[in-house]
C-alpha positions in Angstrom: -19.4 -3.8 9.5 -17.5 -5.2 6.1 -15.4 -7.7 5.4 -11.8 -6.7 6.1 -10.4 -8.0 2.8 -13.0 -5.7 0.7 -11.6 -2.4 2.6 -8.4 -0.3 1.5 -7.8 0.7 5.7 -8.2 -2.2 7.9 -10.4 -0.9 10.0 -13.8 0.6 10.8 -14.6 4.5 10.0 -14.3 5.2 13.9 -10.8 3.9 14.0 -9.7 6.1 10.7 -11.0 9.1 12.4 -8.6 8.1 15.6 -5.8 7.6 14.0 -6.0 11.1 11.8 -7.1 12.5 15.5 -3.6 11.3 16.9 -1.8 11.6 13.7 -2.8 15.3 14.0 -2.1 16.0 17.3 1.7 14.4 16.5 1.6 17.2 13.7 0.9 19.9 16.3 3.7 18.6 18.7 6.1 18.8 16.2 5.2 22.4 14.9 3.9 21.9 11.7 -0.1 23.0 12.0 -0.4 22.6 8.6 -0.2 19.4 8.6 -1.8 19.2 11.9 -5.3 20.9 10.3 -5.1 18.4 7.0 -5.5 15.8 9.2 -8.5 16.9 11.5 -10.1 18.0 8.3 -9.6 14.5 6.8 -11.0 13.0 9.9 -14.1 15.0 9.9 -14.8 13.8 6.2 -13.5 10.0 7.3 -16.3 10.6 10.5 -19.3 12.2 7.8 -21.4 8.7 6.7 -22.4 10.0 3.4 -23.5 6.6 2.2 -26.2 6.1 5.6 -26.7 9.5 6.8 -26.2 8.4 10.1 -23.6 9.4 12.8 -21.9 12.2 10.7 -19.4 14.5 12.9 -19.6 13.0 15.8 -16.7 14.1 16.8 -16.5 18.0 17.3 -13.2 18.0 18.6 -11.8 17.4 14.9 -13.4 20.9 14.3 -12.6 22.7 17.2 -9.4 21.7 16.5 -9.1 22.4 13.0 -10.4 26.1 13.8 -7.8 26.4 16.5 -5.4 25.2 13.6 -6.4 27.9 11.2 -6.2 30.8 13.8 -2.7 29.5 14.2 -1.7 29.9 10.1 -3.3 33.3 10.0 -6.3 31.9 8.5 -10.3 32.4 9.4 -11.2 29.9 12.3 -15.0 30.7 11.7 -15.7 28.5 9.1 
């Protein structure tokens, strides 16, 4: 944990990935996938711990989501 002053996002990286989760799936409800998949990508690099090496992607929904995402713009899913 940090101090909150020191941070640009209140918050803690588990709570940034939530809120691009949610922003995301707004994005999808409203029919723009596009936007939808920029925010499940920027929630998996929010959720990678580059600075520890500990607890990166824990959340595999982001990806599943942002393959689902990329099938729906005509794109590759399997990367």
């Amino acid at each position: 944990f940090q101090s909150e002053s020191r941070k640009t996002f209140i918050g803690e990286p588990y709570e940034r990935v939530m809120a691009y989760f949610y922003r995301g799936i707004l994005y999808w409800m409203d029919g723009e996938p596009d936007n939808a998949r920029a925010c499940f990508r920027s929630g998996q690099f929010i959720d990678s711990d580059l600075d520890n090496k500990e607890y990166s992607a824990d959340y595999v929904l982001l990806e599943y989501l942002d393959a689902l995402a990329s099938a729906k713009l005509a794109g590759d899913p399997s990367d």
